[in-house]
Every structure is written in structure tokens, then in C-alpha cells.
C-alpha positions as CSV (number, residue, x, y, z in Angstrom):
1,X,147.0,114.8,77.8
2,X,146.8,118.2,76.3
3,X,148.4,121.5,78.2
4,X,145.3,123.7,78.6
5,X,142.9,122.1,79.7
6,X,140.8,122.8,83.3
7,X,142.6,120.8,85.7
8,X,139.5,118.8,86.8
9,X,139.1,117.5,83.0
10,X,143.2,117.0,83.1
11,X,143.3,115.4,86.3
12,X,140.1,113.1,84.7
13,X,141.4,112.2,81.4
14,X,144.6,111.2,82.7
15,X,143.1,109.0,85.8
16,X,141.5,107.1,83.4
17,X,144.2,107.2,81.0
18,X,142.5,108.5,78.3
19,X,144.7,109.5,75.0
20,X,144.3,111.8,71.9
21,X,143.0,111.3,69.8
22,X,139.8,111.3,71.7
23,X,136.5,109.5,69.8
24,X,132.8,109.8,71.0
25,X,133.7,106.1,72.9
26,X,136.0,108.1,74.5
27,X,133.4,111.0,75.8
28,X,130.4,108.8,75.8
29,X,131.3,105.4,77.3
30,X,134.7,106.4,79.2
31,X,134.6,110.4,80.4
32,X,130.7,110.8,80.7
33,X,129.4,108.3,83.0
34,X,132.5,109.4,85.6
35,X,131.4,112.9,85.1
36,X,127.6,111.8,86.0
37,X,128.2,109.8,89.1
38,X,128.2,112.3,91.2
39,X,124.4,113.1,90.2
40,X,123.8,109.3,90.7
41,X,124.9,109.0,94.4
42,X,122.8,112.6,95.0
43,X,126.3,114.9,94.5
44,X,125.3,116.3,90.8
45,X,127.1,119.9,91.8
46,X,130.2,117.3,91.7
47,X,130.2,117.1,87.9
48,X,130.2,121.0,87.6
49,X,133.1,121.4,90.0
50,X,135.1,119.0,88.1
51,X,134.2,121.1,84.6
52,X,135.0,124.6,86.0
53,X,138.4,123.9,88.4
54,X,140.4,126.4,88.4
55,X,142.7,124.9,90.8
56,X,142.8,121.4,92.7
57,X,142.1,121.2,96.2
58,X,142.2,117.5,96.3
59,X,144.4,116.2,93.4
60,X,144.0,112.6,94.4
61,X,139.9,112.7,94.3
């Protein structure tokens, strides 16, 4: 994937082996619904630690 990005959205995309060029499928149907899990199982502050990562404590999670 792209250089720049947060390395909770790099560490994301390429976990679920998602390639430019990116569609809404992509961010709708693929990216989304593993961003929201957390919220579903009670964790939703899960989501906004994978947006704003500045570093990754856990790569493998």
C-alpha cells in the first residue's frame, strides 16, 4: 500500500490485502466493517486507535 499512511490504516489495508486503486467496495464492504467491530463486541475506542496510530504496539493485532 501507499508510504504515508497511519500505521494502523497500513497495517489494515495490507492485512486484508487491499490494493490501489481503492473503490467505495473497497472502504464500504472490505475496510469499514473491520474498523467497526470493535464497537460491535463493546471495544468502539478500538476503531479510533486504529485511525490515529502513531506507532504500533502490537503489529500482529
Amino acid at each position: 500500500m501507499e508510504k504515508g499512511l497511519n500505521p494502523g490504516i497500513q497495517t489494515l489495508f495490507d492485512s486484508l490485502s487491499v490494493t490501489p486503486p481503492l473503490s467505495e467496495y473497497h472502504l464500504g464492504y472490505v475496510v469499514g466493517p473491520h474498523i467497526n467491530a470493535g464497537g460491535r463486541i463493546g471495544l468502539a475506542s478500538l476503531g479510533t486507535e486504529l485511525l490515529t496510530a502513531k506507532l504500533l504496539k502490537k503489529p500482529s493485532q
